[in-house]
C-alpha positions as CSV (number, residue, x, y, z in Angstrom):
1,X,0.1,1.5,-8.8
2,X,-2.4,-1.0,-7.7
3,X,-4.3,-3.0,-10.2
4,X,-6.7,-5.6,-9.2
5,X,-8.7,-8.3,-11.2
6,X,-12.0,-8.7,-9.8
7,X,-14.5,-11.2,-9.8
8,X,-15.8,-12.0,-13.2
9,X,-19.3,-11.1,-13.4
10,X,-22.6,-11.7,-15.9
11,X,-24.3,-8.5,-16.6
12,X,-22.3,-5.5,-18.9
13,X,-25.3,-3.3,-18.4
14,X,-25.2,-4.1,-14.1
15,X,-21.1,-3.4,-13.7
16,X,-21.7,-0.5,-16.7
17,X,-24.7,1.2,-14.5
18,X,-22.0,1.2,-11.5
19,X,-18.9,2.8,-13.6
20,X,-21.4,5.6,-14.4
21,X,-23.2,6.2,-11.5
22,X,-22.8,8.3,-8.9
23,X,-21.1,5.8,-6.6
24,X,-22.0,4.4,-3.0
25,X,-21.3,8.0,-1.3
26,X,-21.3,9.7,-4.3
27,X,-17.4,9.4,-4.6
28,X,-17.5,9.2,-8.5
29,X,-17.1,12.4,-10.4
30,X,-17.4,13.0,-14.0
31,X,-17.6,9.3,-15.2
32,X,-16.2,9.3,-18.6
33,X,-13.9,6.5,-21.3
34,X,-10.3,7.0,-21.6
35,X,-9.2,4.1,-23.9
36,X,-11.4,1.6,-25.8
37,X,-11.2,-1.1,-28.4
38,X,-12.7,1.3,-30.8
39,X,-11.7,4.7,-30.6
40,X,-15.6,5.2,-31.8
41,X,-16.7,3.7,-28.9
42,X,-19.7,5.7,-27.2
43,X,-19.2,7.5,-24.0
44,X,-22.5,8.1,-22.2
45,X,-20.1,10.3,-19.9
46,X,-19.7,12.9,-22.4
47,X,-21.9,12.2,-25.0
48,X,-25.0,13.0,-24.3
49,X,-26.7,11.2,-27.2
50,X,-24.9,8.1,-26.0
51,X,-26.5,5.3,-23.4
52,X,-25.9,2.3,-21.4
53,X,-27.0,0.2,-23.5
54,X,-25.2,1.7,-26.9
55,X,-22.1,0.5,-24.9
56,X,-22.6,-2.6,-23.6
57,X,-24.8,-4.1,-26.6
58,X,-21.1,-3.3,-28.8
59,X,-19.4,-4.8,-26.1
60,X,-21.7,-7.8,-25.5
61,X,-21.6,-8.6,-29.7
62,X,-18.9,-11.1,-29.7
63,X,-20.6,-12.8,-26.8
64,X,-23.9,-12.8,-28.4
65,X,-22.8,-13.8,-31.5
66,X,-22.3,-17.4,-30.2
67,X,-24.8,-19.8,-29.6
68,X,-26.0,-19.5,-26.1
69,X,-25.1,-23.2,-25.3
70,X,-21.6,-22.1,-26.3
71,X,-21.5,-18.3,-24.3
72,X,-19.6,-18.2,-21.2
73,X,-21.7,-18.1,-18.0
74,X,-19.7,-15.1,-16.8
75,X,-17.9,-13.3,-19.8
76,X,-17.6,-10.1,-17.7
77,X,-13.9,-9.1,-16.8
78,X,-12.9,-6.6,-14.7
79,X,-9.7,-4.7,-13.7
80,X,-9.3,-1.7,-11.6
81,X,-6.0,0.6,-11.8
82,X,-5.4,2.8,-9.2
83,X,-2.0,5.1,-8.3
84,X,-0.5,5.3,-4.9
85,X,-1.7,8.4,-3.2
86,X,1.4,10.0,-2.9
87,X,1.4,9.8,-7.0
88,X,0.7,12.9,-9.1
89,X,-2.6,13.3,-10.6
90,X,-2.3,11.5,-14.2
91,X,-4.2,13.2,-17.6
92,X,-7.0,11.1,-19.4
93,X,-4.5,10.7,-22.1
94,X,-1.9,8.7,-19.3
95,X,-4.7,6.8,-17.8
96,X,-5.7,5.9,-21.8
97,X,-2.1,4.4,-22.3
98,X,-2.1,2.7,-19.5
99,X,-5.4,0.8,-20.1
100,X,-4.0,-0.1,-23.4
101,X,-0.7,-1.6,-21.7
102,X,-2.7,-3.6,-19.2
103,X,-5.1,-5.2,-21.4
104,X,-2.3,-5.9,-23.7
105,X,-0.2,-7.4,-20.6
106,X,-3.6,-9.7,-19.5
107,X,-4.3,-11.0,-22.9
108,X,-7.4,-9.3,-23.0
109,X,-6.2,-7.2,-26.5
110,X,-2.6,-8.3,-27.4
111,X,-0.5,-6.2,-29.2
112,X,-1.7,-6.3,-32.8
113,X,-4.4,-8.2,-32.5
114,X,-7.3,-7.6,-34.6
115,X,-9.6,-9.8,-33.4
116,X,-9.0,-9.5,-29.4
117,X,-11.8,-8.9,-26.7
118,X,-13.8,-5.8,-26.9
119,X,-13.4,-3.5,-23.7
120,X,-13.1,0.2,-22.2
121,X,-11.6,2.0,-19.9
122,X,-13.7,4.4,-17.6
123,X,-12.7,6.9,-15.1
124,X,-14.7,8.4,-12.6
125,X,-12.3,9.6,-9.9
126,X,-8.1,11.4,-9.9
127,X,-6.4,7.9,-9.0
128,X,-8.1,5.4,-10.6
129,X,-9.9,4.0,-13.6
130,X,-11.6,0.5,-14.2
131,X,-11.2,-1.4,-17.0
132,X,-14.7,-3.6,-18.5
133,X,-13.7,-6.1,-21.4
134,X,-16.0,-9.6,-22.5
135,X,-14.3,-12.9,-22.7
136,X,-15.1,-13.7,-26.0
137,X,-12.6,-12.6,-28.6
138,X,-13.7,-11.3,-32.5
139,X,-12.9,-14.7,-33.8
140,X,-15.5,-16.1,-30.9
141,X,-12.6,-17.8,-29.2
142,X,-11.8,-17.6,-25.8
143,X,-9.0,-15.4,-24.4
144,X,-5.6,-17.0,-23.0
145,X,-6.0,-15.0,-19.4
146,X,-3.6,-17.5,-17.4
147,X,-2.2,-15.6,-14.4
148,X,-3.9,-12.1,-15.9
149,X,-3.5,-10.6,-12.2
150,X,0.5,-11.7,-11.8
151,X,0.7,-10.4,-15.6
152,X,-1.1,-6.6,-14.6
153,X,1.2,-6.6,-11.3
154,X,4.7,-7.2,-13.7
155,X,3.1,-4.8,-15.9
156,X,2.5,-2.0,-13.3
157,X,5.8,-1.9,-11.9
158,X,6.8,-1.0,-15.4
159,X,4.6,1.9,-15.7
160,X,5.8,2.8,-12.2
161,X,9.1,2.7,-13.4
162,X,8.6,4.3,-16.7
163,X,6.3,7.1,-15.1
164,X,8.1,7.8,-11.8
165,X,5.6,6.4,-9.9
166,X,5.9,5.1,-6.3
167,X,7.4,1.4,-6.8
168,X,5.3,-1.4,-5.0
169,X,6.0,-4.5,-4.1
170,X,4.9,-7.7,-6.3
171,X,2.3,-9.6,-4.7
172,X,2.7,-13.6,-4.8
173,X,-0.5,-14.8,-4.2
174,X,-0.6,-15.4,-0.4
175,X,-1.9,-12.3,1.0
176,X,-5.1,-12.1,2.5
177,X,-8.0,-10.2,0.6
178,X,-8.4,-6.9,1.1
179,X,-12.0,-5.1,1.7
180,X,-13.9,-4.0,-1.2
181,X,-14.8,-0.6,-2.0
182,X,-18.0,-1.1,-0.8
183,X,-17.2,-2.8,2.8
184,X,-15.0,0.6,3.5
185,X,-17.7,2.4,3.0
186,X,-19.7,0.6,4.8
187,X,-17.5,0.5,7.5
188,X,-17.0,4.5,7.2
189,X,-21.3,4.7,7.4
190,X,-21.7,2.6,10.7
191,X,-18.5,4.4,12.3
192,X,-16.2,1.0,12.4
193,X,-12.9,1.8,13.0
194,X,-12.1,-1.4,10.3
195,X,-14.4,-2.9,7.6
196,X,-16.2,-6.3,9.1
197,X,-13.5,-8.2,7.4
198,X,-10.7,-6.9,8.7
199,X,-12.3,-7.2,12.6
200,X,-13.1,-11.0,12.1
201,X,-9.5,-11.4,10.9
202,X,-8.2,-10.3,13.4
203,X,-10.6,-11.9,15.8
204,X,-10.2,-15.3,14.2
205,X,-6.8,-15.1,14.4
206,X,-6.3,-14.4,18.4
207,X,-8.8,-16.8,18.9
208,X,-6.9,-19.6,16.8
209,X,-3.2,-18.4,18.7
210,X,-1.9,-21.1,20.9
211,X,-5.7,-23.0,20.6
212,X,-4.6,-27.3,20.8
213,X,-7.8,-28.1,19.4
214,X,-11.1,-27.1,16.8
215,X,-13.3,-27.2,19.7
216,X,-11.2,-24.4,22.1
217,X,-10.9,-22.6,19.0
218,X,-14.4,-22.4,18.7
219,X,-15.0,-21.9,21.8
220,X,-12.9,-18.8,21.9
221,X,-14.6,-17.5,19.0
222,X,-17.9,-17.7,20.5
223,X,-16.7,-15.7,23.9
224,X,-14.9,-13.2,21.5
225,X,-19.2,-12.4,20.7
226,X,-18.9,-14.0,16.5
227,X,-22.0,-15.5,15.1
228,X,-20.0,-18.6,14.0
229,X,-22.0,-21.1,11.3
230,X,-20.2,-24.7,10.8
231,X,-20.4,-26.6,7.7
232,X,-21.2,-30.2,8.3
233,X,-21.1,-33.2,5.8
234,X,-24.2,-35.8,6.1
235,X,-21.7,-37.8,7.9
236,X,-21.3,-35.1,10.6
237,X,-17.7,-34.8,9.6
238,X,-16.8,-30.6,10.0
239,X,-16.2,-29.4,6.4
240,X,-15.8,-25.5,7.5
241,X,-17.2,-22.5,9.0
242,X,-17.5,-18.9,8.7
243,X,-17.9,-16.4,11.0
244,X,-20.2,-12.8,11.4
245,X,-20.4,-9.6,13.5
246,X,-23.5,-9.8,15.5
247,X,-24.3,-6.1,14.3
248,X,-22.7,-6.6,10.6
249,X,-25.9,-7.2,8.4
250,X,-26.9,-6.8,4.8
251,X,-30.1,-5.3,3.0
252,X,-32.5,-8.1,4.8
253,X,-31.0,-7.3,7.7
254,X,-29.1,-11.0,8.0
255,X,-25.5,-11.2,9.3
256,X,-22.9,-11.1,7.0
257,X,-21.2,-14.3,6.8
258,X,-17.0,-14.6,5.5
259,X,-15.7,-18.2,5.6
260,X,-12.6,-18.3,7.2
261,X,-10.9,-18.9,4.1
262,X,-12.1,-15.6,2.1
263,X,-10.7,-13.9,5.9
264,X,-7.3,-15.2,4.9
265,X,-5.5,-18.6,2.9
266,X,-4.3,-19.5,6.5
267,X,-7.6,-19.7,8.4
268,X,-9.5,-22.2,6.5
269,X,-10.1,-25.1,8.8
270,X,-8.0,-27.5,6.9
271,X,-4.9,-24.9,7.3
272,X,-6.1,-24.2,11.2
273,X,-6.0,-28.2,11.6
274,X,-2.4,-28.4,10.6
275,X,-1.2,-26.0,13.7
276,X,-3.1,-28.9,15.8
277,X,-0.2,-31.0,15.1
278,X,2.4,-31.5,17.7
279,X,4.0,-34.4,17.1
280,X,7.3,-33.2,16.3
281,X,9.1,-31.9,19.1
282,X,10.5,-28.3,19.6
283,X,13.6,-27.7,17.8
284,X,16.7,-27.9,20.2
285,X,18.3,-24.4,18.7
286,X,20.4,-24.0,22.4
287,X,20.6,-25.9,25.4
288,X,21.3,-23.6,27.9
289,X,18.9,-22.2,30.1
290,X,16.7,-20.5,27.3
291,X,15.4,-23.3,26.3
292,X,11.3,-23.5,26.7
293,X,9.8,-25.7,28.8
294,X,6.2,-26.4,28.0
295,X,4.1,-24.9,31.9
296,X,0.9,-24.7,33.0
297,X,-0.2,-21.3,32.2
298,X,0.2,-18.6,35.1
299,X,0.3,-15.2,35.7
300,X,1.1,-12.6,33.2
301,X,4.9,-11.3,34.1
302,X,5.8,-15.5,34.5
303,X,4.1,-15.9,30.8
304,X,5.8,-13.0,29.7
305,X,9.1,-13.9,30.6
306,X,8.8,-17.6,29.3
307,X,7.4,-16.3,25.7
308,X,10.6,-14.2,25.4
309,X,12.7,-16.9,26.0
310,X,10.4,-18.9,23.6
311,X,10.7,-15.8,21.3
312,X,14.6,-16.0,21.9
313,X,15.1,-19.6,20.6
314,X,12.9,-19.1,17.6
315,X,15.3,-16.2,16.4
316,X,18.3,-18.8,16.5
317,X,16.3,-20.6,14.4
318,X,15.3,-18.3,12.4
319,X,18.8,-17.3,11.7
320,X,20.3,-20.6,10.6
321,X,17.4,-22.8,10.6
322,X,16.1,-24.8,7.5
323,X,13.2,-22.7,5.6
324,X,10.8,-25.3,6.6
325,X,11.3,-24.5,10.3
326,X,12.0,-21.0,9.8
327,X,8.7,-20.2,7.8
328,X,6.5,-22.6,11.0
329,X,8.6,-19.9,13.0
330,X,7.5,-17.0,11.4
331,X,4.0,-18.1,11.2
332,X,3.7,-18.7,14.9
333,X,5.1,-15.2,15.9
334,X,2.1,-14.1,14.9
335,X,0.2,-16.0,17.1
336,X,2.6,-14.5,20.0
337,X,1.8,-10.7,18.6
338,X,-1.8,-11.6,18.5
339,X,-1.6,-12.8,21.7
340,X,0.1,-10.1,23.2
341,X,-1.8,-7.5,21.8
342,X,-5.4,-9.1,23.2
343,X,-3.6,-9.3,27.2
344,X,-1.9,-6.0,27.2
345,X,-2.2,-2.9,28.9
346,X,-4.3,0.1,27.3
347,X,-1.1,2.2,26.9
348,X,0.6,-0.4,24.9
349,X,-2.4,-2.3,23.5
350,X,-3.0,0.2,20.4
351,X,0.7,-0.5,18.7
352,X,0.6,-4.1,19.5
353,X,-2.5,-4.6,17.7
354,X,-1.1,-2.6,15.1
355,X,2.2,-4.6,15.1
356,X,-0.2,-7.8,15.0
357,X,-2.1,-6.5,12.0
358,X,0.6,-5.7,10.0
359,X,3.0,-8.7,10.8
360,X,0.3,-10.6,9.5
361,X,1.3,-10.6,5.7
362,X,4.3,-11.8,6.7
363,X,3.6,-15.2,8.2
364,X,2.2,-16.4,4.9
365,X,4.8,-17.2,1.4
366,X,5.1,-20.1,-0.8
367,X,8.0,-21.8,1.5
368,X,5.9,-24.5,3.6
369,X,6.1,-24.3,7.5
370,X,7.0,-27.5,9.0
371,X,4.3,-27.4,11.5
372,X,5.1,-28.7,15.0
373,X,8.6,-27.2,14.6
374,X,6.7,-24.1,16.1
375,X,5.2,-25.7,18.7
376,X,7.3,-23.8,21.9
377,X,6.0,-20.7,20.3
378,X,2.5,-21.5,20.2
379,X,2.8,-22.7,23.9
380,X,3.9,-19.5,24.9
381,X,1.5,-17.9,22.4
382,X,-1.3,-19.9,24.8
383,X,-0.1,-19.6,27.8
384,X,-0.3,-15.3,27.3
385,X,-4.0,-15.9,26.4
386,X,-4.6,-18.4,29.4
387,X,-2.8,-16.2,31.8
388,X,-4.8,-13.5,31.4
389,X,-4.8,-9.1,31.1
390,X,-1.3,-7.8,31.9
391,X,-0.9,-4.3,34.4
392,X,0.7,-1.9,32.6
393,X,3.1,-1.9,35.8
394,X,5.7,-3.3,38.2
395,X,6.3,-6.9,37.1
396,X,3.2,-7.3,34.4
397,X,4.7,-3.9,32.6
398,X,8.7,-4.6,33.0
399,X,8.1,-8.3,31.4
400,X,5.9,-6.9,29.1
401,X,8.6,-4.7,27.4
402,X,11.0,-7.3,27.8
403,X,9.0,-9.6,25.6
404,X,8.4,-6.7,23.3
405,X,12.2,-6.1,23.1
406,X,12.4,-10.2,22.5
407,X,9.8,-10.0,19.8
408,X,11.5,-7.0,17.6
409,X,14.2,-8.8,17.2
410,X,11.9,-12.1,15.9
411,X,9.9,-9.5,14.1
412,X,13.5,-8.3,12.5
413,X,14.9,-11.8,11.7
414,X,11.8,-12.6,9.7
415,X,12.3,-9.2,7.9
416,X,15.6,-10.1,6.6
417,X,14.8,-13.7,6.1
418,X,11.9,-12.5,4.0
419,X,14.1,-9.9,2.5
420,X,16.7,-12.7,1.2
421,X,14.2,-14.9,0.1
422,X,12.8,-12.1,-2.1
423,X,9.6,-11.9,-0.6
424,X,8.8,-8.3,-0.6
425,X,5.8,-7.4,0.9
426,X,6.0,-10.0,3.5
427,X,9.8,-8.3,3.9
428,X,7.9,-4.8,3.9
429,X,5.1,-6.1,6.9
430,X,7.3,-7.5,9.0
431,X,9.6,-3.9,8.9
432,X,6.3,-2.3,9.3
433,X,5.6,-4.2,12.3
434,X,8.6,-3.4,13.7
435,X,8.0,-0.2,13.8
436,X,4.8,-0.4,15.8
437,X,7.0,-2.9,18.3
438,X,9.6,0.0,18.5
439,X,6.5,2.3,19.6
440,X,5.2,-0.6,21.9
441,X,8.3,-0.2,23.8
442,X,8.9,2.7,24.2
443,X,5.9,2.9,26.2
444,X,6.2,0.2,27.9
445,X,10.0,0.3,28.9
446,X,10.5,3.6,30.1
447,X,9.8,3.4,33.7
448,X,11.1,0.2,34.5
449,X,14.2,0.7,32.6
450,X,14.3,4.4,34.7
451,X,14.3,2.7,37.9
452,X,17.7,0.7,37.2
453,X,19.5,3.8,35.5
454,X,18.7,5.3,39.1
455,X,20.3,2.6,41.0
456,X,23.4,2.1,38.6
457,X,23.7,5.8,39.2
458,X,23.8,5.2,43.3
459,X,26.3,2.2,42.5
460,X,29.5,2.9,44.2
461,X,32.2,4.2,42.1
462,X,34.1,1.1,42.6
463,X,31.4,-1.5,41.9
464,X,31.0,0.9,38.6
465,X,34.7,0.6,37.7
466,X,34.6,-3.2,38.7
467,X,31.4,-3.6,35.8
468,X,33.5,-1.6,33.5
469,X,36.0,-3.8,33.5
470,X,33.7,-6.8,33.3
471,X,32.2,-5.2,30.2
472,X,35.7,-5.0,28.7
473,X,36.8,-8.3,29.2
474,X,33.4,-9.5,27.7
475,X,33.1,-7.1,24.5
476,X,36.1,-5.6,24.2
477,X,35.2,-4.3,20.8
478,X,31.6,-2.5,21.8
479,X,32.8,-1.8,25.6
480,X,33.5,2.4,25.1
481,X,30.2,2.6,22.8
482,X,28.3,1.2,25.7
483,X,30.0,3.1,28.4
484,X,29.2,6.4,26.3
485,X,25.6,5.2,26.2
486,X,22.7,6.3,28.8
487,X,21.6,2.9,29.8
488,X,24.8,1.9,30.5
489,X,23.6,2.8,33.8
490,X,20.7,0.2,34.2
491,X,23.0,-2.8,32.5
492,X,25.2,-1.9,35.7
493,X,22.7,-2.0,38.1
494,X,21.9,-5.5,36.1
495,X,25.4,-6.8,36.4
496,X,25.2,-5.8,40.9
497,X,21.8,-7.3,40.6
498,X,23.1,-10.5,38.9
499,X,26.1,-10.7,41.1
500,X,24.5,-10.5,44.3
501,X,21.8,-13.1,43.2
502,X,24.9,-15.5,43.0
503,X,26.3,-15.4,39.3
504,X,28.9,-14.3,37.9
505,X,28.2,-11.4,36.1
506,X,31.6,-12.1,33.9
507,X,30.8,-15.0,32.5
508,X,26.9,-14.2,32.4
509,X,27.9,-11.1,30.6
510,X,30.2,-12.4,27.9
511,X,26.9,-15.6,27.3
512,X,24.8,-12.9,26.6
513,X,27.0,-11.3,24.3
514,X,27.7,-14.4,22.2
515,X,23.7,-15.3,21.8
516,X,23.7,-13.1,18.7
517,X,25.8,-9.7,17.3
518,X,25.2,-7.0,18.7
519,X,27.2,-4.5,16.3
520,X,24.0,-2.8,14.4
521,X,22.1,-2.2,17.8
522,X,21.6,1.5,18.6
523,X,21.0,0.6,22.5
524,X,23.3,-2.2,23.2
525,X,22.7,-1.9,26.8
526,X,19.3,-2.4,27.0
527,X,19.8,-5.2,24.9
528,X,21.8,-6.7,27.4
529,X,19.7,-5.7,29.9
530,X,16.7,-7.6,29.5
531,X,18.6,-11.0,28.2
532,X,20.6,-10.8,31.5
533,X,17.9,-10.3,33.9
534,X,16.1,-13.5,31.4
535,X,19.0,-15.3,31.9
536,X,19.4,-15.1,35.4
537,X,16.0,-15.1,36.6
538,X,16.4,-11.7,38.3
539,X,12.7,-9.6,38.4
540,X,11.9,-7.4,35.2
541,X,11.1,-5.0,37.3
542,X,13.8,-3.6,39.8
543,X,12.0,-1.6,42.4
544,X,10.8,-5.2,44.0
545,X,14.6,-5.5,45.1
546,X,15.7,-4.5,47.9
547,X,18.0,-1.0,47.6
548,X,20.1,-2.3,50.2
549,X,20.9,-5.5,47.8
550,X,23.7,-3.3,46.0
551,X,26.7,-1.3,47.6
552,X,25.9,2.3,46.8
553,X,27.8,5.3,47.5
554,X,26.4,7.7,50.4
555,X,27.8,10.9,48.6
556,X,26.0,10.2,45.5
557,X,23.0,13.0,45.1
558,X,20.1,12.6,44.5
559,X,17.1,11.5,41.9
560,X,19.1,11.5,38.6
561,X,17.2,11.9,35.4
562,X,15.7,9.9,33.9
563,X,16.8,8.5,30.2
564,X,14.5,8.6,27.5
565,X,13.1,5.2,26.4
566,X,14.4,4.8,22.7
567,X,16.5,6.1,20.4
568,X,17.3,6.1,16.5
569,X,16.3,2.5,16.0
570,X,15.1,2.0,19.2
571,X,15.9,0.7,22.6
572,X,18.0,-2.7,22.4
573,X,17.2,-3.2,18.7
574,X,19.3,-4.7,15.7
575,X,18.7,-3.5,12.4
């Protein structure tokens, strides 16, 4: 159950003449009062000798009653209820009882109060009702509405409770505002496949990932195609800006203009300011070879591999980092995602985006990033951008599902950081977004990850038993389950590939092990896969090795089949 407090407004009769009306695609049916003040109260739903004006002019008494000096200049509240759609239809009588509980919850009409604010309750559709009231009590005080929409959100997950309804999460303030009613349908007119607000959030946000400055991120907004306005103080000092689609316009046909802050809390200029900052140096979270090193941007498979091993190090931290650092981490994975989505191929580009969108909500809580403790993450969140569209093959595609593999598992630690911090709806985004990585790479690592389960399959039978034994001595305790596994093919070929590139695929093997457990993984090999070819610099993608760079075995026949991409959780991934 979803209620929302709305902006308070200054006409009854104007937000009355909406609640009974037919609606912007004439969506509302049979507009009529569930719950009032008064149970007397007129209903010009179902009474046909009752008006508009009936209702609001008994509503509007309290307020009219004062002085005008001493009336509130908006003393219309509004609150909208509405039921998850997989909830049962409710009866008038339900939706009545739970009008009564909310406006009791808000302070609007307290228990037992005889001299509370006069509203009413009015449905006009199966899920949801909307709930009028004016701010001026029977005694012509004010109401005490502190925190009324943190008071209807502990209230509905009561009624949820007490009703069997689907249980939602508790909002805490940070999440970005979602479209009206009205933009939807908007949106649903033109044919967008998002309301305006949601495309310039997102827009806003890949053009602010990895920017260094306020004049590339403006920049980057104008060659995404935005009508951008800035907001300058008579000193010339830049106060703000909002942003437009070109073909987004209102009654007068002028754009329609969101300021970056109403987009979300985190893209007001002062907050896009603060990821400026790079004074503090990267946090050392392991000095071995995955470490990033701040480059030049390049092309796509060399960005890709140094964002996963940026993506890498920001999971250690986020593991046993300070919240500070963590919650900068958290915020700048979504500055990889973003960038990631806008430079990848078609096939993968859909669930990226989708893994970008959703991920979203879970960069923002009330634990304050330390920023510039994220600043290897927004390098490699730039250098993606800089570097350019990725293939959706060979090298481009291979490193593209290994950063994918990299950033589930960032996506994952934030979940579970979120989760213990009781943050849940960021807790429930970043699982969301996980899901849409999990899709992401399946499509993305089939083929490559094919190509080395058909040259661990040529290996010769004793370079197999010799990287058997090497997987024993490394993890003795997950060794069989990754034997019994399908891609325990390809992390042979890797372990040939690694040893003939000069390492030693022992002591590589049991490093990669150690980074971080590996017991809840459903694909353990391909885990291992894609840190070890990381780690030793060997190519993402396999068929640019030469076939003679591995003993193979001349009676071995010949194309084996191919594994599927994924399973249960999904390739390589921790829960």
């Amino acid at each position: 159950m979803i209620p929302r407090v709305h902006d308070r407004g200054q006409r009854t009769i104007g937000l009355l003449y909406y609640l009974y009306g037919p609606g912007t695609h004439e969506e509302h049916i049979d507009p009529h009062l569930v719950a009032a003040w008064d149970s007397l109260a007129p209903d010009p739903g179902r009474d046909p000798n009752a008006t508009y004006a009936d209702l609001q002019q008994l509503l509007d008494m309290p307020v009219e009653a004062l002085a005008k000096g001493r009336r509130p200049k908006k003393h219309v509240w509004h609150l909208s209820v509405r039921a998850a759609p997989e909830d049962p239809i409710l009866s008038d009588e339900q939706w009545g009882d739970i009008a009564r509980r909310m406006v009791a919850a808000t302070g609007i009409a307290p228990d037992g109060d005889d001299a509370a604010c006069r509203w009413a309750a009015v449905r006009h559709a199966d899920d949801h009702i909307h709930i009028i009231a004016t701010l001026v009590r029977e005694d012509r005080r004010r109401p005490r509405l502190n925190n009324d929409a943190a008071r209807s959100q502990a209230e509905a997950r009561l009624i949820e409770a007490e009703y069997g309804l689907k249980q939602l999460n508790t909002g805490d303030g940070t999440a970005a505002k979602r479209p009206t009613s009205a933009e939807r349908h908007k949106a649903e007119r033109e044919g967008r496949e998002r309301p305006a607000r949601e495309e310039l959030r997102e827009t806003v946000r890949q053009a602010v990932a990895g920017a260094t400055s306020e004049e590339e991120f403006f920049d980057r907004l104008a060659d995404a195609g935005v009508l951008i306005h800035k907001r300058v103080a008579p000193s010339g000092d830049l106060l703000g800006y909002k942003v437009a689609l070109p073909d987004d316009r209102n009654e007068d046909q002028e754009p329609v203009f969101y300021a970056g802050s109403t987009l979300s809390p985190d893209l007001s200029l002062p907050r896009i300011r603060k990821r400026f900052s790079n004074g503090t140096p990267s946090p050392s979270a392991d000095t071995s070879s995955d470490q990033a090193t701040p480059l030049e941007p390049s092309g796509p498979a060399t960005a890709r591999r140094r964002a996963a091993t940026a993506v890498w190090q920001a999971v250690l931290v986020i593991d046993g980092g300070q919240d500070a650092a963590v919650a900068a981490q958290i915020a700048a994975a979504g500055e990889i995602l973003d960038a990631l989505a806008q430079t990848s191929a078609a096939h993968t580009r859909t669930q990226l985006r989708d893994a970008a969108f959703a991920f979203e909500r879970a960069t923002r809580s009330h634990v304050r990033a330390e920023r510039g403790r994220d600043r290897a993450l927004r390098e490699a969140a730039r250098d993606l951008v800089y570097s350019g569209p990725a293939l959706g093959r060979g090298e481009d595609g291979a490193t593209t599902a290994m950063l994918i593999d990299m950033a589930f598992f960032l996506v994952t630690a934030a979940a579970h950081w979120h989760a213990k911090k009781n943050h849940a709806q960021q807790a429930a985004a970043a699982r969301q977004a996980a899901e849409h990585l999990r899709a992401a790479y399946q499509a993305a690592a089939g083929i490559p990850l094919g190509v080395l389960y058909q040259r661990g399959r040529h290996l010769s039978q004793p370079l197999r038993h010799k990287q058997a034994a090497c997987l024993r001595a490394a993890v003795p305790q997950l060794a069989e389950q990754i034997l019994a596994e399908p891609g325990w093919y390809a992390l042979a070929a890797t372990l040939a590939d690694a040893e003939s590139a000069g390492h030693d695929p022992a002591v590589l093997l049991a490093e990669a092990a150690a980074r971080r457990e590996l017991g809840t993984a459903d694909s353990i090999s391909d885990v291992l896969v894609w840190r070890l070819r990381r780690m030793a610099d060997l190519p993402a993608d396999a068929t640019t090795m030469p076939i003679d760079s591995i003993p193979t075995s001349a009676s071995t026949p010949g194309r084996a089949t191919k594994p599927a991409a994924g399973r249960g959780e999904g390739p390589g991934k921790a829960r």
